[in-house]
C-alpha positions as CSV (number, residue, x, y, z in Angstrom):
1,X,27.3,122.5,44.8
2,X,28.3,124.9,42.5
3,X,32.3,125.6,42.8
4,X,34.4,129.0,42.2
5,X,37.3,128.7,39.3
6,X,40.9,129.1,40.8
7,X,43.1,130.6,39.1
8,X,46.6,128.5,38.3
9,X,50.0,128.0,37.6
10,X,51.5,125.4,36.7
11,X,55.2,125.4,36.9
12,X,58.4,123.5,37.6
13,X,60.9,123.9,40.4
14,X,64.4,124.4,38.5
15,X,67.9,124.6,39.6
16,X,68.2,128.3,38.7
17,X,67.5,130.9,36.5
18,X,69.3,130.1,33.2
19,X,68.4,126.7,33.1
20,X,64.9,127.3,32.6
21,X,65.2,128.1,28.7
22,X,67.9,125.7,28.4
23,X,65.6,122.7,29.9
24,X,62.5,124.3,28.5
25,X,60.1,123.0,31.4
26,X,58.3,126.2,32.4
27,X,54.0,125.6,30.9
28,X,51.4,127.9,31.5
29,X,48.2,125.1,31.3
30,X,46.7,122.8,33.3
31,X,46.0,119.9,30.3
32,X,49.4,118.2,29.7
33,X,50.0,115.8,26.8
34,X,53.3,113.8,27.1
35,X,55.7,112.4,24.6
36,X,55.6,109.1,24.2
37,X,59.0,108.1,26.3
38,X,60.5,105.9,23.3
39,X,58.0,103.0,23.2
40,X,57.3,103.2,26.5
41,X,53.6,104.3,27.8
42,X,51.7,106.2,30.0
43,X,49.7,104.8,32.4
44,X,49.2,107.5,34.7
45,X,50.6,109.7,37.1
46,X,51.9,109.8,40.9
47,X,51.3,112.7,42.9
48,X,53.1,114.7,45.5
49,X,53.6,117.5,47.4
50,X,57.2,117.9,46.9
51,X,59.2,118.4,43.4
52,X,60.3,114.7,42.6
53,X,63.9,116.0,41.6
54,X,64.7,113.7,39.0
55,X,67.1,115.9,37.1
56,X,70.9,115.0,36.2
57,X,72.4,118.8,36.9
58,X,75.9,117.8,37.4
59,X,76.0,115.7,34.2
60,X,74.0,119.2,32.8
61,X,76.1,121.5,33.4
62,X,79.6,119.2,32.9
63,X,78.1,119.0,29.1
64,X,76.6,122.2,29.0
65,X,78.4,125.0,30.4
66,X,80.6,125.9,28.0
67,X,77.9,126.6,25.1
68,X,75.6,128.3,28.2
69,X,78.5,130.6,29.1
70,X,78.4,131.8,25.5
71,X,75.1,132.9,25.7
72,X,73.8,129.3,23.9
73,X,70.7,127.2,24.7
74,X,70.4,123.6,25.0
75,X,67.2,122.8,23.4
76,X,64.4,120.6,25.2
77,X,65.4,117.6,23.1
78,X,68.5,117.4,24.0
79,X,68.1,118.3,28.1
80,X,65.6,115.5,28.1
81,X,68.8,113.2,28.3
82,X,69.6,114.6,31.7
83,X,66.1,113.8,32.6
84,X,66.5,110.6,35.6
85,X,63.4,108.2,36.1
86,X,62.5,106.8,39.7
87,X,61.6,103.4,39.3
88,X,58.7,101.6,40.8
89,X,59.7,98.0,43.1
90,X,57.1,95.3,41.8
91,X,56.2,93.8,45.4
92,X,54.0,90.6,45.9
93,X,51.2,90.6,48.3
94,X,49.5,87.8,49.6
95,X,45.5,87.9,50.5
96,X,42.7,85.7,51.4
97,X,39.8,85.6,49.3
98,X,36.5,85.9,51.7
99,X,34.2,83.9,49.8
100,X,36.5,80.9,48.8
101,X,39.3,81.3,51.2
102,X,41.5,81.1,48.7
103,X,45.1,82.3,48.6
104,X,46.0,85.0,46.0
105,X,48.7,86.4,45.0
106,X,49.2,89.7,43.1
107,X,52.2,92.1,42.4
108,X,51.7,95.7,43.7
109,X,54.6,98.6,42.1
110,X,55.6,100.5,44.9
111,X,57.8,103.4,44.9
112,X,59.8,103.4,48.3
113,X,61.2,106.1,49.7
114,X,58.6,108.7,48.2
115,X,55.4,110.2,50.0
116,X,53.0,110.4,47.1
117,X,49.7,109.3,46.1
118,X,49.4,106.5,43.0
119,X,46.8,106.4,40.1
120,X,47.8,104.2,37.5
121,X,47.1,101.2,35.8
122,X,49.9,99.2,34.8
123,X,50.6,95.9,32.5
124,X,50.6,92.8,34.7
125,X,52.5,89.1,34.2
126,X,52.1,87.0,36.8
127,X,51.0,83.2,37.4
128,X,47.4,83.9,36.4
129,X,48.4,85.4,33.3
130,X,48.2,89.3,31.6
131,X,45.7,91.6,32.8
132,X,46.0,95.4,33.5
133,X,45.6,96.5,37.3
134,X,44.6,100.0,38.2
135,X,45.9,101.6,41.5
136,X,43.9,104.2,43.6
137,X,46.0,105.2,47.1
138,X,44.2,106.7,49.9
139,X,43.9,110.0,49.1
140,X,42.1,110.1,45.7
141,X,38.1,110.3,46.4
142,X,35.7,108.9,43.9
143,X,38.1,107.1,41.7
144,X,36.9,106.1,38.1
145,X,39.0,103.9,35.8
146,X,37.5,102.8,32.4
147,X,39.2,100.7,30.2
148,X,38.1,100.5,26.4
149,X,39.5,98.2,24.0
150,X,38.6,98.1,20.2
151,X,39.7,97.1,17.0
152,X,41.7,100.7,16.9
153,X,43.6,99.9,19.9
154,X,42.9,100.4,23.7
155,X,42.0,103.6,25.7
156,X,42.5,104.3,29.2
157,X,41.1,106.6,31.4
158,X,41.4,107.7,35.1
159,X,39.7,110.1,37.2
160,X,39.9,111.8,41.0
161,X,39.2,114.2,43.4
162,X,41.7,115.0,46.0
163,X,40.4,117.0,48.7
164,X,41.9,119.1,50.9
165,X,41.5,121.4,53.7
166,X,42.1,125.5,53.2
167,X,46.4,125.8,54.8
168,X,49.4,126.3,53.8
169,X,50.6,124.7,50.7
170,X,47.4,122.7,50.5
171,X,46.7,123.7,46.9
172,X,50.3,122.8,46.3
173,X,50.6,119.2,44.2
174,X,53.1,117.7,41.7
175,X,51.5,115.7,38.5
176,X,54.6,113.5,37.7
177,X,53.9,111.3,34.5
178,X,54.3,107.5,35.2
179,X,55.3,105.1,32.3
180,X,55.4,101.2,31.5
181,X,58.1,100.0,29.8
182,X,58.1,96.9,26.8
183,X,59.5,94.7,29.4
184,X,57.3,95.7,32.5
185,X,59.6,98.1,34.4
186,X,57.5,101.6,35.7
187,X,58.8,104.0,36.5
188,X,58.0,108.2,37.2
189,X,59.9,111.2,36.0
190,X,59.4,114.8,36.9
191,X,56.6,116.3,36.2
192,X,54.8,119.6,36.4
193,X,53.8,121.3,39.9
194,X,50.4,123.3,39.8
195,X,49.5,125.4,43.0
196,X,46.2,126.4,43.6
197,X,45.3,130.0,46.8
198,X,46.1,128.1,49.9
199,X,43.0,129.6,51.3
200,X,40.2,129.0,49.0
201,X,36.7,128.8,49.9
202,X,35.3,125.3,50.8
203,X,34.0,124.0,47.3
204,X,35.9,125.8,44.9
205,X,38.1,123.4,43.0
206,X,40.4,123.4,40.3
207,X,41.4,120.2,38.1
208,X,44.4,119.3,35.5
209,X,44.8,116.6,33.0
210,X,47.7,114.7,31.2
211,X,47.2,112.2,28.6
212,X,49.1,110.7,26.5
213,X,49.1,108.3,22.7
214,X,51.1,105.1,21.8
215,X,50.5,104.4,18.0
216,X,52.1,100.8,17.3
217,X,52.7,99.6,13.7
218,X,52.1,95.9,12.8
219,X,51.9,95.1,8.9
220,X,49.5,97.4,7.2
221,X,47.9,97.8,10.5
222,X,48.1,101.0,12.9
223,X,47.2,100.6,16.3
224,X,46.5,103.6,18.7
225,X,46.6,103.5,22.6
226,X,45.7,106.5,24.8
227,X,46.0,107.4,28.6
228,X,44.5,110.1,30.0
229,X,44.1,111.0,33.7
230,X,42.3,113.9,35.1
231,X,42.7,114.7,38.7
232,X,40.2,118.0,40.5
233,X,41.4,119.2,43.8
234,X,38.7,120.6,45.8
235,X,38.7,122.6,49.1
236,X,36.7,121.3,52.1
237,X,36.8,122.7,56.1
238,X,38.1,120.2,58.0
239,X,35.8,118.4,59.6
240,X,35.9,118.9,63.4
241,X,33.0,116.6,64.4
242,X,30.5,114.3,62.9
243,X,27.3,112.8,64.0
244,X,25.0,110.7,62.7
245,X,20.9,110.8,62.3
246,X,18.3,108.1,62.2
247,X,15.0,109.4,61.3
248,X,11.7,107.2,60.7
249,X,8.9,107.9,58.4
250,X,7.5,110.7,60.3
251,X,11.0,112.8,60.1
252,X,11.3,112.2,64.2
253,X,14.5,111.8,65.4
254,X,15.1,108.2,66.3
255,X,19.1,108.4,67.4
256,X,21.6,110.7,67.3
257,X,25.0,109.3,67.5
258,X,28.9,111.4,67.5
259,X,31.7,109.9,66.3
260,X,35.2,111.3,65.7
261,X,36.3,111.8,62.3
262,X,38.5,108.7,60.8
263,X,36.4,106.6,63.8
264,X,33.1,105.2,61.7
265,X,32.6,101.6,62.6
266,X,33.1,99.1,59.3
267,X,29.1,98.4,59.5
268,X,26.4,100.5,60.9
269,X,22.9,98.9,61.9
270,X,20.0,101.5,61.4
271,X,17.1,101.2,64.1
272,X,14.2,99.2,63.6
273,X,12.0,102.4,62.2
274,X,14.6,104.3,60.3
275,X,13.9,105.3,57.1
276,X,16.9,107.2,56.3
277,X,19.7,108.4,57.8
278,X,22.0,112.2,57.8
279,X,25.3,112.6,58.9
280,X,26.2,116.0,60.2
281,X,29.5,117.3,59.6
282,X,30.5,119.7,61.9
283,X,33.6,122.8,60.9
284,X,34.6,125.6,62.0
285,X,32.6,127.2,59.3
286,X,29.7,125.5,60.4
287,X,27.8,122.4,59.7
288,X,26.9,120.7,56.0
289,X,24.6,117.6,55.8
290,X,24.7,114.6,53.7
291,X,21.6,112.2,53.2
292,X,21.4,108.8,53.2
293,X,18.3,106.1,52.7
294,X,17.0,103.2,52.2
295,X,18.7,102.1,48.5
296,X,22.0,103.5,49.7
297,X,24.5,100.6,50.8
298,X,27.1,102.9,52.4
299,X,27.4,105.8,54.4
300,X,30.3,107.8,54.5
301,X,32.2,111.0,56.1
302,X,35.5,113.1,55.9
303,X,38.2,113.0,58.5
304,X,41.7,115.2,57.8
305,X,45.2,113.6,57.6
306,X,48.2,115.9,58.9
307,X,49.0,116.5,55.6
308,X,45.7,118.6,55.1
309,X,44.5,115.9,52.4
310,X,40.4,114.9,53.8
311,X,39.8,111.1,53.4
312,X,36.1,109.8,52.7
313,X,35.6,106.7,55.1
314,X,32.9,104.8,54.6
315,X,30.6,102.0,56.4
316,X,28.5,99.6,55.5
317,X,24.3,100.3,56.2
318,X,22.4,97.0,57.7
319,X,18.7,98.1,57.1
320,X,16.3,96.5,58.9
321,X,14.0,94.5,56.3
322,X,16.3,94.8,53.3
C-alpha cells in the first residue's frame, strides 16, 4: 500500500519562552543523532505520549537568572547540566522453558512509574554470563533488531511500526534517547516530541530516526560502536469487527467465523479442505482483507487499545496435512 507523506514537527515542550535559546532544544528534523552522554551509549529509545520532564528548572534558573535578566544566553553545553535522567529498575523474571522445563532466569529494566513503550537493547551480566538483550513492548509492530559485530566495532540497529488509529493526539509521540552506562545502569533523558495531523488518512505514515556513535580507543586501536533506531507511525481505522475465511481449492467458502478484536484464539485449526484462509477487517471506513495460506504459520489481526495505539495479535495455523 502506497502511503501519503505527513508533514512534521518535531519539537520540545519547554518551561517558557526564554528558555528555549538558553536550553537550545527546539529541532526542525525527524533524524536525530545524539551525543555520546560521556562514555555512556545508546541503545535505543523509550517512547511516550507525554513530555518525560526530566529538566532541573529550579537549579536553571537559581544559576541562571541573573546573566538571563541581562539579556545573556546559556549555551546548550552548559544547560545540558540541568538535564535529569530517569533510570531504569533491573527486575529479575523467572520462566519455564517449554521444551526442557527448565527454570530461567533473566533481568528485565523496567522504568516504573512511566506509561511508555521500550525498544532497546541493553548490555546484560547475569549468572549465564554477557550477552545483549533487545526489548520490543506491546505496541511496536514488526520489530527488527540486527546486531553486527566486526573487527571495527559493533553496530546496532532497531526498527518499528507503531500504529495508531486517526484521534486526538494520536500522531502525538516522544522519542526520548535511552543510554547504558560503563557499569550497567540505563537510564532515559528527554528527548524530542514529533506530532504528526491527528486525522490522517488510514496508511499514510510518517517515521523518525535517532542514532548514535561510541568510538573507544585501546592502544593503536579505534573501535567504533553505533545505534540507530528508526520508528514509522502509521494510521489505521480502528478495527470494529473481524472475521475469518476458510476457502478450499475451488475459492468456495468453507467457514466463516467473527471474532472480536483482541479475542483470536492462541491456535486456529483450518478445515479439512482449506486451502487458504482471509481475515476480514471490518471499520467504519469499510472493510480491508488480508490473505493467508498454506506456507503461512500465523495469522494475525488488529484490535485498538484506549490509548488509540492498534495491536497485531496473532495465532498459530494447524493445517490439515502439514
Amino acid at each position: 500500500m502506497k502511503t501519503k507523506n505527513i508533514m512534521i514537527t518535531v519539537c520540545c515542550v519547554i518551561l517558557s519562552a526564554f528558555l528555549l535559546g538558553a536550553a537550545g532544544i527546539l529541532k526542525m528534523t525527524n533524524e536525530t543523532p545524539q551525543e555520546s552522554s560521556g562514555s555512556d551509549r545508546l541503545i535505543g529509545v523509550l517512547i511516550t505520549r507525554e513530555y518525560l520532564d526530566l529538566f532541573d528548572a529550579d537549579r536553571f534558573l537559581s544559576d541562571n537568572v541573573s546573566r538571563l535578566a541581562a539579556g545573556g544566553k546559556v549555551s546548550e553545553s552548559e544547560s545540558a547540566k540541568y538535564q535529569g535522567r530517569l533510570y531504569a529498575s533491573p527486575v529479575e523474571t523467572v520462566h519455564t522453558d517449554e521444551e526442557t522445563g527448565e527454570i530461567l532466569k533473566s533481568i528485565e529494566y523496567v522504568f516504573s512509574g512511566v506509561d511508555g513503550i521500550r525498544l532497546f537493547a541493553p548490555y546484560i551480566r547475569d549468572e549465564s554470563g554477557s550477552y545483549q538483550s533487545a526489548y520490543v513492548d506491546e505496541g511496536i509492530t514488526d520489530g527488527k533488531i540486527n546486531f553486527q559485530s566486526t573487527d571495527e566495532g559493533e553496530n546496532v540497529s532497531l526498527k518499528g511500526t507503531i500504529f495508531v488509529a486517526p484521534d486526538s493526539n494520536s500522531g502525538q509521540f516522544y522519542f526520548n534517547p535511552v543510554y547504558q552506562t560503563a557499569d550497567g545502569e540505563v537510564y532515559a533523558v528527554s528527548g524530542s516530541g514529533v506530532f504528526g495531523t491527528d486525522e490522517g488518512p488510514a496508511g499514510a505514515s510518517w517515521s523518525t530516526k535517532i542514532s548514535g556513535t561510541q568510538e573507544t580507543a585501546s592502544g593503536d586501536t579505534i573501535t567504533s560502536s553505533g545505534t540507530e533506531v528508526e520508528v514509522t507511525v502509521c494510521f489505521m481505522d480502528e478495527p470494529a469487527k473481524i472475521a475469518l475465511l476458510q476457502f478450499n481449492g475451488k475459492n468456495e467458502l468453507l467457514d466463516r467465523t467473527e471474532y472480536r478484536p483482541g479475542m483470536l484464539p492462541e491456535h486456529i485449526d483450518a478445515l479439512a479442505d482449506t486451502q487458504y484462509m482471509i481475515m476480514e477487517t471490518s471499520t467504519s471506513e469499510g472493510q480491508n482483507r488480508t490473505l493467508f495460506q498454506r506456507e503461512d504459520d500465523f495469522l494475525y489481526a488488529f484490535y485498538c487499545r484506549s490509548d488509540g495505539i492498534c495491536v497485531k495479535q496473532e495465532s498459530g495455523i494447524g493445517w490439515n496435512g502439514r
